[in-house]
C-alpha positions, 0 to 999 in steps of 0.5 A, a space after each residue: 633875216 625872219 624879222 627883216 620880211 616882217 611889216 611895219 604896221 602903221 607906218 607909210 613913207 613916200 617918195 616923190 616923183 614925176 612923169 611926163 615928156 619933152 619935146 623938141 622940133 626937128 630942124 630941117 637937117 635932122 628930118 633929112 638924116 631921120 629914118 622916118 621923113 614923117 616925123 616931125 618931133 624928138 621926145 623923150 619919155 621919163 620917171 624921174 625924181 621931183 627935184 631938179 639938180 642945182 644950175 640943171 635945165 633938165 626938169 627933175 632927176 636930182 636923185 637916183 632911184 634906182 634904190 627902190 625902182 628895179 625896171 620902167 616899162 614903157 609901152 609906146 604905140 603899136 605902130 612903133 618897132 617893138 613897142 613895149 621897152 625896159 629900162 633897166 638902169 637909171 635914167 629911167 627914160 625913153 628917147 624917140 622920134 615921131 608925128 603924132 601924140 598917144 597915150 603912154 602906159 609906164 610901169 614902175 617895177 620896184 627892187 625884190 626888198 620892197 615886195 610890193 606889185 608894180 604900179 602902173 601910170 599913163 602919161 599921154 604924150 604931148 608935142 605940140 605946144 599948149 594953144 592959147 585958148 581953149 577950142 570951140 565946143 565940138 571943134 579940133 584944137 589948132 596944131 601949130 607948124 613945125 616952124 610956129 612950134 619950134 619958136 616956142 621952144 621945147 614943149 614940157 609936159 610933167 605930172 608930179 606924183 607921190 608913191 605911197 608905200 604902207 606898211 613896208 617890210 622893215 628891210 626896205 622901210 631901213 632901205 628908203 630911210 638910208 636914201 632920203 629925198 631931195 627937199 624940193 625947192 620953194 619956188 619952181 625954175 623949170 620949166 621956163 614959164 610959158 608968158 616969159 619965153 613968150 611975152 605976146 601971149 600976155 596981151 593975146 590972152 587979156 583979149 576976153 575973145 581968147 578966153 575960155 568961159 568958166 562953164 567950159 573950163 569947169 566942163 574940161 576939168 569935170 571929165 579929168 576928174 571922171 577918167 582919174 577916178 576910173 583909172 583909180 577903180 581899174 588900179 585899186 587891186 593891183 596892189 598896195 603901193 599903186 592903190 594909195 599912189 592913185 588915191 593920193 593924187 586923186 583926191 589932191 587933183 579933185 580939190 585943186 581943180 574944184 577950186 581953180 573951177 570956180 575962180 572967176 577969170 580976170 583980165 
């Protein structure tokens, strides 16, 4: 049992993951039932596996985690009823009605064998979907009508992250080796491409008038990579699994976007 608590030093193994939403329009017969008659949407917030089951529409969730993640916290907004809600048990999601989009804190609580402190993520949630263009400096982006939105179909908003376990105790290094990910696919089917459920926005967006400048799109990722590099020196403390999970993804999301940065826009 002694040697069961002791670390495997040098070693780190990962899983991944993704984080994020869906979300879907209200038909006129749902706003009539709902509690609320000012919400417009129905969300779903989740942690889930990178991989998508075979023939699924639901992004992700091939695998159950629950192996090495004992409890998901999520806090939504405080003018929601009891705002800070365990999930217990896979699927480790949230589903729920609203009007408007906020920040997310989701904490990942992972089983006792692990000995690792929780990590924290934050997704905001997204409901609208994703405009065409990019606003005017200074100016609010346009929010669709439900009407609009809902010919759009369901909005997907998913971040794929990796948590990083280093050194792990031999006991839960000989738990995640007995669980191996799911290999993810070499080409991505969820969700649908945006151009493909609407084709107009093909010719919309050749249209040089509805595209953003490379100042404005390099400005837009400038301040991404500022607030991640933030959230990683608030996260560095609060414990190994979540300091090299940030660290990670921030490094991989700071080359990425300084090379989309810099590609010329072509019509």
């Amino acid at each position: 049992m002694a040697e069961a608590r002791v670390r495997v030093r040098g070693v780190t193994i990962h899983r991944p993951i993704i984080y994020g939403n869906t979300a879907t329009v209200l038909t006129a017969a749902e706003r009539e039932t709902c509690a609320f008659p000012d919400h417009t949407h129905r969300w779903t917030v989740a942690v889930r596996s990178a991989p998508s089951a075979p023939d699924s529409d639901i992004v992700g969730g091939a695998d159950d985690l629950s192996y090495f993640i004992k409890r998901v916290t999520f806090k939504l907004h405080d003018t929601y009823s009891n705002p800070t809600r365990n999930i217990d048990k896979p699927p480790f999601e949230l589903s729920e009605t609203g009007w408007g989009e906020f920040e997310i804190q989701i904490r990942v609580h992972f089983v006792a064998e692990s000995g690792e402190k929780p990590i924290t993520l934050y997704h905001h949630l997204k409901l609208h979907p994703w405009s065409l263009t990019f606003p005017a400096p200074g100016t609010e982006p346009e929010i669709p009508s439900p009407e609009n939105a809902a010919k759009f179909g369901p909005v997907h908003s998913w971040q794929y992250d990796e948590i990083v376990f280093t050194d792990p105790f031999q006991s839960f290094l000989t738990l995640l080796t007995a669980h191996p990910p799911t290999p993810l696919p070499k080409t991505s089917k969820n969700p649908t491409p945006f151009h493909t459920s609407y084709p107009a926005s093909l010719e919309e967006t050749r249209n040089p008038a509805c595209r953003s400048s490379p100042a404005q799109w390099r400005e837009m990722r400038a301040r991404d990579w500022k607030r991640r590099k933030r959230r990683l020196s608030r996260n560095r403390i609060s414990g190994r699994a979540s300091y090299w999970s940030e660290k990670r993804s921030w490094r991989g999301y700071r080359n990425s976007s300084l090379q989309e940065a810099d590609k010329p826009i072509v019509a």
